[in-house]
BABATI-833928 format. One record per atom (N, C-alpha, C, O, CB): residue in three letters; x, y, z. Coordinates in steps of 0.02 Angstrom, whole numbers, padded with zeros to 5 digits, always signed. Glycine has a CB too. Layout:
% BABATI-833928
ALAXYZ...
This chain:
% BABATI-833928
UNK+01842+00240+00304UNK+01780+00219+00273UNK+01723+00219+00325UNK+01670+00246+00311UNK+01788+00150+00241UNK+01733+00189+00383UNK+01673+00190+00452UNK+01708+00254+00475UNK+01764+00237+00457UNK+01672+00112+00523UNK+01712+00287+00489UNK+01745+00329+00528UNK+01696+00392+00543UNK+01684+00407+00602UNK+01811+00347+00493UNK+01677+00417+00505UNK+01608+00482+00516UNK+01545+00469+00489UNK+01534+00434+00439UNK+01622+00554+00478UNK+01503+00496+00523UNK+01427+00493+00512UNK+01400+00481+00450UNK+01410+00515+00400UNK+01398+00548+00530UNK+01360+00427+00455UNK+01307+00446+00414UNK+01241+00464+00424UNK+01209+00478+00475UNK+01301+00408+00382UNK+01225+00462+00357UNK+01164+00510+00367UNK+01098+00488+00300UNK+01099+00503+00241UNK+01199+00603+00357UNK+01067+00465+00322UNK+01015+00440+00268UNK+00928+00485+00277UNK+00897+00495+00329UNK+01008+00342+00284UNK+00916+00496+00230UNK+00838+00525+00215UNK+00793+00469+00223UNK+00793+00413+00197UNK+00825+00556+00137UNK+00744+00504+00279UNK+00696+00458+00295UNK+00641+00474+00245UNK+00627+00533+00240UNK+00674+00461+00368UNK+00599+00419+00198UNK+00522+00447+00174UNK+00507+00490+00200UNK+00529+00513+00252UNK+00466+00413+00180UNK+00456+00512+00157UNK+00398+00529+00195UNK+00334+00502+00200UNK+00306+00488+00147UNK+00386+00578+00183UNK+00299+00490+00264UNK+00245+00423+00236UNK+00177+00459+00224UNK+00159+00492+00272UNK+00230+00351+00302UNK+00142+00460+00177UNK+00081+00485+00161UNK+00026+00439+00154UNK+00035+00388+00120UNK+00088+00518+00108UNK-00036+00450+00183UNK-00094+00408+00197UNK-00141+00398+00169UNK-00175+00449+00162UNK-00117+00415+00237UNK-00161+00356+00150UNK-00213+00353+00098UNK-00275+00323+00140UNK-00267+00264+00158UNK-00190+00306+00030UNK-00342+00357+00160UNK-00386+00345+00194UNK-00437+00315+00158UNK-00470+00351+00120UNK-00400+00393+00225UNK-00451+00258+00164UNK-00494+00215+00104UNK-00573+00202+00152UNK-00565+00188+00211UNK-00443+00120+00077UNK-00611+00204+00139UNK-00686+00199+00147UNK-00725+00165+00115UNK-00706+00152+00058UNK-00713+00247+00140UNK-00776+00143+00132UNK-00839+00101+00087UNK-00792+00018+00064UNK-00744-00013+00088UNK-00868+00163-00010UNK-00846+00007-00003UNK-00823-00063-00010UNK-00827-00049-00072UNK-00868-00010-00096UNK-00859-00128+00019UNK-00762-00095-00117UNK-00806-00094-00190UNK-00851-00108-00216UNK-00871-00158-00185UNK-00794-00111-00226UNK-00906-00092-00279UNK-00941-00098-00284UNK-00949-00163-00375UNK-00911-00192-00413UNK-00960-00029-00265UNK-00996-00156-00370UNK-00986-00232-00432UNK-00933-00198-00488UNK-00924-00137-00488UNK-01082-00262-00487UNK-00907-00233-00526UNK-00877-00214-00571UNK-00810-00172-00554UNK-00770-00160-00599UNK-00921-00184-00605UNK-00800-00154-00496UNK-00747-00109-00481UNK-00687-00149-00446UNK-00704-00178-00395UNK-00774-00052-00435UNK-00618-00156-00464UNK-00563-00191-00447UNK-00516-00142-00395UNK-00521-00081-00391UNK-00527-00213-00517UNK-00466-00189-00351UNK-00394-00147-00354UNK-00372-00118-00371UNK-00351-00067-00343UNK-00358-00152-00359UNK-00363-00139-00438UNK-00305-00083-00497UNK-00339-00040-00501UNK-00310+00009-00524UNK-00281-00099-00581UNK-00417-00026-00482UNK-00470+00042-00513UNK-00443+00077-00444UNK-00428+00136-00454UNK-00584+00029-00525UNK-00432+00056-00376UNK-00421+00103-00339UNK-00333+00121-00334UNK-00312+00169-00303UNK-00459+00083-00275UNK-00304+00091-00356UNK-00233+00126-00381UNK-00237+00176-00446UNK-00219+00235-00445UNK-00177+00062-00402UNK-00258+00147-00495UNK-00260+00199-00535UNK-00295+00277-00508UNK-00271+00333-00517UNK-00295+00168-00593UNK-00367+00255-00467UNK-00360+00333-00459UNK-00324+00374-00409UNK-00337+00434-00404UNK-00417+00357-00453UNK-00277+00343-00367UNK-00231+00368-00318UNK-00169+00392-00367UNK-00130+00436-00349UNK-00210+00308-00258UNK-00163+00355-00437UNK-00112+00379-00485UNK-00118+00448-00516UNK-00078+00494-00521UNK-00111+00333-00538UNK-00192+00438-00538UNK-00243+00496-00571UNK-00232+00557-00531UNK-00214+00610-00554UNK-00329+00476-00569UNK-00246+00543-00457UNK-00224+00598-00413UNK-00162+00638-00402UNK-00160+00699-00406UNK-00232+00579-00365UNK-00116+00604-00389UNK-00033+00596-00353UNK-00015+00609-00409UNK+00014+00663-00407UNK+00005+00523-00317UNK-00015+00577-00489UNK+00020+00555-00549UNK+00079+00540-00541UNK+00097+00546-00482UNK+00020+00596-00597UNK+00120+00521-00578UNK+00199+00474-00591UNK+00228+00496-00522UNK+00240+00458-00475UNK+00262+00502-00672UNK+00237+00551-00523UNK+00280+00584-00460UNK+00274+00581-00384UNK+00319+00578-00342UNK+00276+00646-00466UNK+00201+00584-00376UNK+00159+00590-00320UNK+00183+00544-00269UNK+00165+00551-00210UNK+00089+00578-00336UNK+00222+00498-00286UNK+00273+00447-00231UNK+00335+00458-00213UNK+00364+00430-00166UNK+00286+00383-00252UNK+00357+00500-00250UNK+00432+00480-00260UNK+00457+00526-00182UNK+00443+00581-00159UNK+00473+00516-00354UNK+00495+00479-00163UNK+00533+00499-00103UNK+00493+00478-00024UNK+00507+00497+00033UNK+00543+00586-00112UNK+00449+00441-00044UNK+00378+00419+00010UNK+00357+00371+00025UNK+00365+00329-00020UNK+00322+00434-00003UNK+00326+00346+00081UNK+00308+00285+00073UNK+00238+00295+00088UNK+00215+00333+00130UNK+00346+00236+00112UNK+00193+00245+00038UNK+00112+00265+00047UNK+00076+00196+00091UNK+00077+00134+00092UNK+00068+00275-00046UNK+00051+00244+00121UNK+00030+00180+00191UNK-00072+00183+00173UNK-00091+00240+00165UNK+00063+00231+00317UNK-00114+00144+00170UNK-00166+00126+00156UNK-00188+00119+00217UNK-00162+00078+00255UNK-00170+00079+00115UNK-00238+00159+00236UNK-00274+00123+00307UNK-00337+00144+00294UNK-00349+00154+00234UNK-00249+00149+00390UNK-00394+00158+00347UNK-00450+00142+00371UNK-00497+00104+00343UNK-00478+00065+00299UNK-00471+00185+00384UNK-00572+00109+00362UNK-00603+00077+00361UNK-00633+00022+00315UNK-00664-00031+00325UNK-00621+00105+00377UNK-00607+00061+00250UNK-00575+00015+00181UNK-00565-00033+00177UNK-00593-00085+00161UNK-00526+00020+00157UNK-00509-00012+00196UNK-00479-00091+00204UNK-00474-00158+00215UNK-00439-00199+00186UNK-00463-00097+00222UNK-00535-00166+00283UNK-00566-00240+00288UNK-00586-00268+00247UNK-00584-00330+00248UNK-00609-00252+00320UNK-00619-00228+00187UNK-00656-00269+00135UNK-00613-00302+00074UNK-00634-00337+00028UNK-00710-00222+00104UNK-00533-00273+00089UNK-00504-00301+00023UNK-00467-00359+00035UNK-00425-00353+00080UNK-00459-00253-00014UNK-00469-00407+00013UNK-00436-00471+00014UNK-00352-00455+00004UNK-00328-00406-00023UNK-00470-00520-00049UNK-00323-00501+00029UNK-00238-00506+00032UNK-00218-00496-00042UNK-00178-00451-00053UNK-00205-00589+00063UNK-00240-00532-00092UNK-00220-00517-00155UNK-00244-00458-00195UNK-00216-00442-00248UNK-00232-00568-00187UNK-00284-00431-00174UNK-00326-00349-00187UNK-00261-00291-00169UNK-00233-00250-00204UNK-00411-00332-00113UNK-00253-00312-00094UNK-00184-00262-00067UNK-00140-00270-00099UNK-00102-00225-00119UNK-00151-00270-00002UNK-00134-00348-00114UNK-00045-00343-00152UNK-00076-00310-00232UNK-00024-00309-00265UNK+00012-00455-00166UNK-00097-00300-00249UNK-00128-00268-00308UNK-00103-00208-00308UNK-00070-00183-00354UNK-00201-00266-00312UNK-00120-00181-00254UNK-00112-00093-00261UNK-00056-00086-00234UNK-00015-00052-00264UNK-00166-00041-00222UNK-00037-00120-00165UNK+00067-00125-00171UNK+00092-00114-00219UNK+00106-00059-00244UNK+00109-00192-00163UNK+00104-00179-00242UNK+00138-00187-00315UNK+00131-00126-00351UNK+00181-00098-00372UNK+00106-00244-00360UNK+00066-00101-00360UNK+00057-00054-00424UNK+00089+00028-00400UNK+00093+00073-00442UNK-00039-00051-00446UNK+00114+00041-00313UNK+00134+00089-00289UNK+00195+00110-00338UNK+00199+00169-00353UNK+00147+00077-00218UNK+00242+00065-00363UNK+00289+00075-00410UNK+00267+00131-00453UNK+00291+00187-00452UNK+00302+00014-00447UNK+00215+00111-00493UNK+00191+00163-00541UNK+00188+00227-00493UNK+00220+00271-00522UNK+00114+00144-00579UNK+00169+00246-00444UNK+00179+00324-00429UNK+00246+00350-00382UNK+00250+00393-00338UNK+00110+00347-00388UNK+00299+00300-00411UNK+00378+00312-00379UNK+00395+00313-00299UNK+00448+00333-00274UNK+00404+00386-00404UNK+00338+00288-00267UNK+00347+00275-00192UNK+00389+00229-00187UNK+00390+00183-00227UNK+00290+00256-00153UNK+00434+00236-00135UNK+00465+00203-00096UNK+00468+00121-00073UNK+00510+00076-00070UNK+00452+00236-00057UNK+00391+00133-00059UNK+00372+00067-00053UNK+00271+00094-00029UNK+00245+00150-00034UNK+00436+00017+00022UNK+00252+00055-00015UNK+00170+00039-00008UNK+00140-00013+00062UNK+00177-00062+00066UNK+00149-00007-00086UNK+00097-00015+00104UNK+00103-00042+00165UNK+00027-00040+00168UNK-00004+00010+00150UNK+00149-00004+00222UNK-00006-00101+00192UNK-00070-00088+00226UNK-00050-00128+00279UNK-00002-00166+00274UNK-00141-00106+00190UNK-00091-00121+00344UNK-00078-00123+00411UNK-00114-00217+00420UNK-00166-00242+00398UNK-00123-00045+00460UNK-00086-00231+00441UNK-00104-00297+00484UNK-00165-00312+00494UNK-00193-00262+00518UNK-00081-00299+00548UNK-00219-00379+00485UNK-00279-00372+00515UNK-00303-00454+00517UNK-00268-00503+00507UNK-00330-00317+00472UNK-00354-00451+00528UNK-00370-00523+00526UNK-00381-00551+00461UNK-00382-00613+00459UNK-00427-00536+00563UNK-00389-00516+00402UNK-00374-00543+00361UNK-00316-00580+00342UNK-00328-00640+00331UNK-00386-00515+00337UNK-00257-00561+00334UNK-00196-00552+00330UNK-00179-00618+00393UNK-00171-00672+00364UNK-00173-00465+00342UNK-00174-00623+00440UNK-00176-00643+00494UNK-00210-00736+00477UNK-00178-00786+00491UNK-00221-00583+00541UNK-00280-00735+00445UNK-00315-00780+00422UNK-00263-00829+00379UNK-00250-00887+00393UNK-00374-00748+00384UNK-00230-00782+00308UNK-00197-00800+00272UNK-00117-00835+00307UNK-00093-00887+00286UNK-00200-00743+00228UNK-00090-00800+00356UNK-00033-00827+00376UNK-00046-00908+00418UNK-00009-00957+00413UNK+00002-00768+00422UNK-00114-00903+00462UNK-00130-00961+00490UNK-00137-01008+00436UNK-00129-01066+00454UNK-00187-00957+00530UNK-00152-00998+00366UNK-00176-01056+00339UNK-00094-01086+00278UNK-00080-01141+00255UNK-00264-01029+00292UNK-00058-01017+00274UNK+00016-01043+00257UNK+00047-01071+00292UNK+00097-01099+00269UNK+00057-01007+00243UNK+00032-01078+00374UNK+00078-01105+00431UNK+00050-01179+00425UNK+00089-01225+00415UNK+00069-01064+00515UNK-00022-01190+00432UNK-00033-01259+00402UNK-00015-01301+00366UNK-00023-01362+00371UNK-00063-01264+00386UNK+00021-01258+00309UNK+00026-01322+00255UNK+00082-01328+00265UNK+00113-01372+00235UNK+00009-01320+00178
C-alpha cells in the first residue's frame, strides 16, 4: 500500500489582476460574476484563482470572502487573496477579544 510513488496534480494558479475601486452601487458578487461571465462554469476547474493587485486594498475582508466563496461557481480549486493590512487589522482585533 506505501510502497511506490505517488503522484498528485498540482493546480494551476491563474491571476486575476484587479484595479480601481468600486464604484456606488457596485458589490463583490458584481466582480465575481463578471470573472464568471468571463471564465464561465469551467473556467476554474482544475485551478486555483489567486486575486491580486492594486484592487484589492479597497475591498474589505468580507468583500474577499464574497468572491472566495463564490470561486466554487467557476469550479476552482480553491480562491486566495494575498495578505495585507487589512486582513492583518481584522486578525489583531479577533486576537483581542
Amino acid at each position: 500500500m506505501g510502497g511506490g510513488a505517488f503522484f498528485l496534480k498540482m493546480p494551476d494558479v491563474f491571476k486575476v489582476h484587479l484595479t480601481g475601486k468600486l464604484q456606488p452601487f457596485v458589490t463583490a458578487k458584481d466582480i465575481i460574476l463578471e470573472v464568471l461571465r468571463i471564465l464561465t462554469v469551467k473556467g476554474g476547474v482544475g485551478r486555483i484563482i489567486e486575486y491580486g493587485g492594486p484592487g484589492v486594498a479597497g475591498l474589505t475582508v468580507p468583500q474577499r470572502a464574497t468572491i472566495t466563496n463564490m470561486g466554487a461557481e467557476l469550479g476552482a480549486t480553491t480562491s486566495i487573496f494575498p495578505s495585507d493590512e487589512n486582513t492583518k487589522a481584522l486578525h489583531e482585533v479577533a486576537k483581542a477579544d
